[in-house]
C-alpha positions as CSV (number, residue, x, y, z in Angstrom):
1,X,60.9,160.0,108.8
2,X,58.6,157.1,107.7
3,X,60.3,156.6,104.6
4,X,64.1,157.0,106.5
5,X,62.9,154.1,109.3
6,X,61.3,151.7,106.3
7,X,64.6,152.0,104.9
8,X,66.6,151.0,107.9
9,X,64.4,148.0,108.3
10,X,64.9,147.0,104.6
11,X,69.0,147.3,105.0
12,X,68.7,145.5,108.3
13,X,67.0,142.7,106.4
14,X,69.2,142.3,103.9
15,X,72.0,142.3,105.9
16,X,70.8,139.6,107.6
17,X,70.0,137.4,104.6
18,X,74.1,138.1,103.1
19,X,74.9,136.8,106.6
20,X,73.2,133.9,106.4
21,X,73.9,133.0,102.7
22,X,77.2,133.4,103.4
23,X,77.6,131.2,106.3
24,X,78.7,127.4,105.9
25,X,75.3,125.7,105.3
26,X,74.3,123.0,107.9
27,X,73.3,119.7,105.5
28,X,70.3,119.8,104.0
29,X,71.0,117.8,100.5
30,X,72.8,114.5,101.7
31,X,75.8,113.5,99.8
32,X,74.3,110.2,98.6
33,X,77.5,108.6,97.7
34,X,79.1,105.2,97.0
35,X,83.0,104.1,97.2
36,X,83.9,102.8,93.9
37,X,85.9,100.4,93.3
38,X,89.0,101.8,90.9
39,X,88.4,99.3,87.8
40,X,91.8,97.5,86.4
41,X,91.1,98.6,83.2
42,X,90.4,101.9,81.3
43,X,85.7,101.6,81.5
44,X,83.9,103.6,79.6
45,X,80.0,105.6,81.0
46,X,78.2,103.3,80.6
47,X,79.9,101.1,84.1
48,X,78.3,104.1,85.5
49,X,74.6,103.7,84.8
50,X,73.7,101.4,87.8
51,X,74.3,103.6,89.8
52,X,71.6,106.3,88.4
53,X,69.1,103.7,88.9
54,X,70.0,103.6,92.5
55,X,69.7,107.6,92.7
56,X,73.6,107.7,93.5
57,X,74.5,111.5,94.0
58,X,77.9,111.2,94.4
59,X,81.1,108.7,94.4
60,X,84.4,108.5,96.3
61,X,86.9,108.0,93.5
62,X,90.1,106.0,95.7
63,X,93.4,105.8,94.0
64,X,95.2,103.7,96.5
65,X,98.9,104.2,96.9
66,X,101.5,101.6,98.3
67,X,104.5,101.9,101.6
68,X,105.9,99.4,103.6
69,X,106.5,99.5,107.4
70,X,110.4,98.8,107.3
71,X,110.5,101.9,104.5
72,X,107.8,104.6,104.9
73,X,108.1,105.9,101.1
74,X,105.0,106.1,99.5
75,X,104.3,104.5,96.4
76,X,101.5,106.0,94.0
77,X,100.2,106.3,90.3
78,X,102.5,103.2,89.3
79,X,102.5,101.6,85.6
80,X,101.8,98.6,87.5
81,X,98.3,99.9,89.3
82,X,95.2,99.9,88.4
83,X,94.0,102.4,85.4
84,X,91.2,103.6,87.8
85,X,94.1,104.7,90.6
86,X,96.1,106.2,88.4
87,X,95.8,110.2,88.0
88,X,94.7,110.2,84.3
89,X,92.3,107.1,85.3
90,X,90.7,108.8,88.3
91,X,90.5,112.2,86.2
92,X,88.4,110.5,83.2
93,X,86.3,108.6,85.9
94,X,84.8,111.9,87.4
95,X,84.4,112.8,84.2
96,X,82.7,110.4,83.1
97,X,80.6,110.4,86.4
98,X,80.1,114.4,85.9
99,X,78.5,113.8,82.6
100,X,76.0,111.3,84.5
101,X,75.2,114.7,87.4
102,X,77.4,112.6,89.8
103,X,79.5,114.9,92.2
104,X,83.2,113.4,93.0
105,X,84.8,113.1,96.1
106,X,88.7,112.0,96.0
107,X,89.8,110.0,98.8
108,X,93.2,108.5,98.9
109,X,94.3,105.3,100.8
110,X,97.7,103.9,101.9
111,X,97.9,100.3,101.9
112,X,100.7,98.8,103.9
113,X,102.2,95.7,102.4
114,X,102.4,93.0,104.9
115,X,100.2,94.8,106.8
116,X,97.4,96.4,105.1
117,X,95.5,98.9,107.3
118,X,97.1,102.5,107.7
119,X,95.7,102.5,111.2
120,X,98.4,101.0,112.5
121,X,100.9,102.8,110.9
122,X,103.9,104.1,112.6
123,X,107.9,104.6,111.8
124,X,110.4,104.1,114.4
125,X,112.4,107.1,113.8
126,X,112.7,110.6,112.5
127,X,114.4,109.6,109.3
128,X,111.8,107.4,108.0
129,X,109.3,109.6,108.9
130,X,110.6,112.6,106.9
131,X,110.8,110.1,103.6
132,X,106.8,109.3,104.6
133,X,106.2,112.5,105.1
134,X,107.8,114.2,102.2
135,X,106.4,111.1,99.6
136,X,102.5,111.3,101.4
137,X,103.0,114.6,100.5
138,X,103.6,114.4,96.8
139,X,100.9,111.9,96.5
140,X,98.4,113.6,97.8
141,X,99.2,116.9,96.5
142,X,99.5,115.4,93.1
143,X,96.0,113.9,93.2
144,X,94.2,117.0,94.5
145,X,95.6,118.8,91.6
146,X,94.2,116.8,89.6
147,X,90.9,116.8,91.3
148,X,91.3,120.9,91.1
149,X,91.8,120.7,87.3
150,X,88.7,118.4,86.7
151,X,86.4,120.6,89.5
152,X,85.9,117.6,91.9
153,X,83.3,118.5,94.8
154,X,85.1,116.6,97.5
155,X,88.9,115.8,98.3
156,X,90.0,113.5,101.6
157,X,93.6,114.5,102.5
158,X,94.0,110.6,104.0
159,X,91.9,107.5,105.3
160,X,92.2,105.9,108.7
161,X,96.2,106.9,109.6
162,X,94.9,105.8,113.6
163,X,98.4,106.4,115.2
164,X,100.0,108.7,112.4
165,X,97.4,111.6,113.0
166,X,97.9,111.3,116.8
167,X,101.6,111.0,117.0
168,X,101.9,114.0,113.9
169,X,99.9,116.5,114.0
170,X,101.8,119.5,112.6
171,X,102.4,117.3,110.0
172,X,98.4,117.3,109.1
173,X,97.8,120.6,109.6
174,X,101.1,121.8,107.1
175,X,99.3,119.3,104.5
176,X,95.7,120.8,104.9
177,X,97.5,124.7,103.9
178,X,99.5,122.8,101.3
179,X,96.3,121.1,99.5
180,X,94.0,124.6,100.3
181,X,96.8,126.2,98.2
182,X,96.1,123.8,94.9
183,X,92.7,122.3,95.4
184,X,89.5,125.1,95.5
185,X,87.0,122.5,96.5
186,X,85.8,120.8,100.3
187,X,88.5,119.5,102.2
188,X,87.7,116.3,105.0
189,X,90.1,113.4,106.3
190,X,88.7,110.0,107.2
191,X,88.7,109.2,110.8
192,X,88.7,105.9,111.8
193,X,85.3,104.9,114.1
194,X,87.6,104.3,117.0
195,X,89.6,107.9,116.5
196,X,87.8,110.6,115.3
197,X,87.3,112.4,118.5
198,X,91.9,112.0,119.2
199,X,92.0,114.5,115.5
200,X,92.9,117.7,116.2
201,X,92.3,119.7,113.3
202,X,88.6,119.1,112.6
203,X,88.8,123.1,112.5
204,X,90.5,123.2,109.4
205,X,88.4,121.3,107.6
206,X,85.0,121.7,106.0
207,X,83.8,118.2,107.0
208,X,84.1,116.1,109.8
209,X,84.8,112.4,108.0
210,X,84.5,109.1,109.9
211,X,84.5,105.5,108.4
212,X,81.6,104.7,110.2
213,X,82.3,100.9,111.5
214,X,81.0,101.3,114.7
215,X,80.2,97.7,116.3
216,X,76.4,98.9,117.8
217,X,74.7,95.0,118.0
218,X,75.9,91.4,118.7
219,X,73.0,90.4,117.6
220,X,72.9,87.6,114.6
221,X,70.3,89.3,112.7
222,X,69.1,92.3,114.7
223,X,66.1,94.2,113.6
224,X,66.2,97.5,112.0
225,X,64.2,99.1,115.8
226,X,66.8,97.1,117.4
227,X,69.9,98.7,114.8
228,X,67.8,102.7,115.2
229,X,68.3,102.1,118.8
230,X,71.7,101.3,119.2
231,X,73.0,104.2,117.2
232,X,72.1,106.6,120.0
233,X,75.2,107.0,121.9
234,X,77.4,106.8,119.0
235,X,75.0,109.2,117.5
236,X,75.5,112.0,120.5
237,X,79.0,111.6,120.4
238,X,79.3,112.7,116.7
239,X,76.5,115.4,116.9
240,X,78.5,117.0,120.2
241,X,81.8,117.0,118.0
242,X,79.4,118.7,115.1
243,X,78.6,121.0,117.3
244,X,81.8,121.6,119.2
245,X,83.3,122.7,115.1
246,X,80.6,123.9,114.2
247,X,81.0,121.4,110.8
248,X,78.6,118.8,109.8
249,X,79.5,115.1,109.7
250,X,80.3,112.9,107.1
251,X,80.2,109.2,106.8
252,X,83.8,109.0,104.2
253,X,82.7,105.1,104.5
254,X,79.7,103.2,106.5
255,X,78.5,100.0,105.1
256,X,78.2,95.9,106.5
257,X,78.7,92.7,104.8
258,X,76.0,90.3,104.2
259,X,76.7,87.7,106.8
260,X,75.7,87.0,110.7
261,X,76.7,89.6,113.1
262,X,77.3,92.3,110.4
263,X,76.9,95.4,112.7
264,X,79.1,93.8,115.5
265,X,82.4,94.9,113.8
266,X,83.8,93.1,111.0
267,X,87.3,92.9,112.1
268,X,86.2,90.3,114.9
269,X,85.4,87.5,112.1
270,X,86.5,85.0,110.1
271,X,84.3,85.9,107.1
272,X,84.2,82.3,106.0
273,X,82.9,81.0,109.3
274,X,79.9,83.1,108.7
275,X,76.5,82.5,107.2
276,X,75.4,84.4,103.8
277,X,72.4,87.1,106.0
278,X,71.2,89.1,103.6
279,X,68.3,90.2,106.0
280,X,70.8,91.3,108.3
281,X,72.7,93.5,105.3
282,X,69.5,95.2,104.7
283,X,68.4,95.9,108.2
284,X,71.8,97.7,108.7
285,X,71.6,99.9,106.0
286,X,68.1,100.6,106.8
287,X,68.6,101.5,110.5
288,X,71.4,103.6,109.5
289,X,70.2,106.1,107.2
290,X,67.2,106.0,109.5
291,X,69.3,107.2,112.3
292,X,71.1,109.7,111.0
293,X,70.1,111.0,107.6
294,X,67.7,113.1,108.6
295,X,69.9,115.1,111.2
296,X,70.4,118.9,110.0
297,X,74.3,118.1,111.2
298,X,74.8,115.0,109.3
299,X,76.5,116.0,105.8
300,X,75.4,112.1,104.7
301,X,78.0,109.3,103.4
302,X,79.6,107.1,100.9
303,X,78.4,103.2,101.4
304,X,81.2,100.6,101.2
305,X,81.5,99.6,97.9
306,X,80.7,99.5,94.9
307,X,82.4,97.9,91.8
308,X,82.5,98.6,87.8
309,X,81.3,95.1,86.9
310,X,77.8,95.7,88.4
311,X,76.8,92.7,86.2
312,X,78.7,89.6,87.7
313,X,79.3,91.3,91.5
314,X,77.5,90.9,94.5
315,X,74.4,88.1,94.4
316,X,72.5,85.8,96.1
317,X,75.8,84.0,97.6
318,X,78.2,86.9,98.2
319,X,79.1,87.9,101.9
320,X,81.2,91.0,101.0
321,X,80.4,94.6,101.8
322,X,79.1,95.6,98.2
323,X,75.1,96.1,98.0
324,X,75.4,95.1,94.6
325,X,72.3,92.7,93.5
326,X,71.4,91.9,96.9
327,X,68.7,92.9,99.1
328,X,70.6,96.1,100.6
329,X,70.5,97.6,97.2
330,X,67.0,98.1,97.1
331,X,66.9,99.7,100.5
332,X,70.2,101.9,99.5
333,X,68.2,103.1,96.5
334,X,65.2,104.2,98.6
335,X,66.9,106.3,101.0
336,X,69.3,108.1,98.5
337,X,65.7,109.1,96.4
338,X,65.2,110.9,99.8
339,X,68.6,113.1,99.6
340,X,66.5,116.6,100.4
341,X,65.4,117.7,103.9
């Protein structure tokens, strides 16, 4: 009887541990990643080195493809693009990056000529929104075949479509079965700061993704206690929706350019009317991972951006988003050493 109730204990256990392995890991190993820049040329590794000095884990590979509002076709993998956006281009970067131990995540972006963000997207009538529909479709099922066939980790089924995912939704949830049926790997979309709560199929996904540009302080150069602070609400907000899906949250993009005002929202600026704050840059960054990257519910993020000519980028006198020889890199390279909780 001894042996029989031993026995019963020992299957109960086991049980319990298949149940447990096989259930969707909360975050413990952050996805350390950066958004690279798709070079205009073919690159070869060694573009890739800098960023195994800053203990890079991962990189968003973004092959951007091209509509206009008056015709909602989508235009992608174009002679005339970049070699880094085009399928074979993106294909040999994660390669490439593979070889370093840097996992891939492929994350497509529209950009709307004459008008550039997708967030405000929209078609005014059916017609044009079946030839969108039909041509986003082909795009993005052509890239994550590609991302199946070269075992990316990671693949974004669109970035920041504001209106489109609210007014559309069947639309989103067809294209989510459609890549599931060629793409094996994690499937996210990038929510916009502003939107992410208006998605409605977060349950079909594996990851919730924002683009983290939350405005959190009007100060000029706020201090990293000041930045840790005003994360909070934005903070509970995304941890309830974690918890809601039961998915961890990714950062698809979070990042701040090295000027004044940098976490107050970038969109309310005239870049040049701003000072170079590198201080400010850092302090960001700093307050951010501090924030969040030790939540078990926080998958970790891709900063915003990096480029392939780590050499001549970035600097004493840039103001753009990239990290790249400025003070932020140094704090970005700290953090993503501490990837494991």
């Amino acid at each position: 009887m001894k042996k029989v109730f031993l026995s019963i204990i020992l299957v109960g256990v086991m049980v319990i541990g298949l149940l447990s392995f096989n259930k969707e890991p909360i975050a413990k190993t952050k996805i350390n990643g950066v958004s690279f820049v798709a070079p205009r040329n073919e690159i070869s590794a060694d573009v890739l080195m800098p960023l195994q000095k800053i203990n890079t884990g991962w990189m968003a590979v973004i092959p951007y493809a091209f509509t206009r509002p008056e015709e909602g076709k989508v235009h992608f993998n174009h002679t005339r693009q970049h070699w880094g956006e085009s399928i074979y281009g993106a294909a040999k970067t994660i390669e490439m990056a593979r070889a370093m131990n840097i996992k891939s995540m492929v994350k497509p972006h529209v950009w709307v000529r004459g008008q550039g963000w997708a967030g405000d997207f929209e078609l005014e009538n059916e017609e044009k929104w079946d030839a969108f529909e039909d041509s986003y479709t082909d795009y993005i099922l052509a890239y994550a075949k590609m991302a199946d066939s070269v075992n990316a980790e990671l693949f974004c089924i669109g970035t920041e479509f504001r209106k489109a995912v609210m007014q559309r939704p069947a639309y989103w949830e067809g294209l989510i079965k459609k890549v599931r049926q060629v793409y094996k790997g994690k499937v996210t979309y990038a929510a916009n700061w502003d939107n992410f709560e208006n998605v409605t199929f977060w349950n079909q996904l594996d990851y919730i993704g924002v683009d983290a540009y939350f405005p959190i302080s009007e100060e000029k150069t706020p201090s990293r206690n000041q930045l840790i602070e005003s994360w909070t609400e934005n903070k509970k907000q995304l941890q309830k929706l974690s918890k809601q899906y039961d998915k961890p949250v990714l950062f698809t993009e979070f990042g701040f350019q090295s000027v004044d005002f940098t976490a107050d929202g970038h969109w309310k600026y005239d870049q040049d009317t701003l000072a170079v704050n590198h201080q400010a840059q850092a302090n960001a960054f700093d307050a951010t991972f501090d924030a969040f990257w030790k939540e078990d519910w926080f998958a970790g993020g891709f900063v915003w951006k990096w480029h392939s000519n780590h050499g001549t980028i970035g600097g004493i006198e840039c103001k753009e988003f990239t990290p790249q020889n400025k003070q932020a890199e140094g704090v970005i390279k700290e953090w993503f050493g501490k990837s494991q909780y």
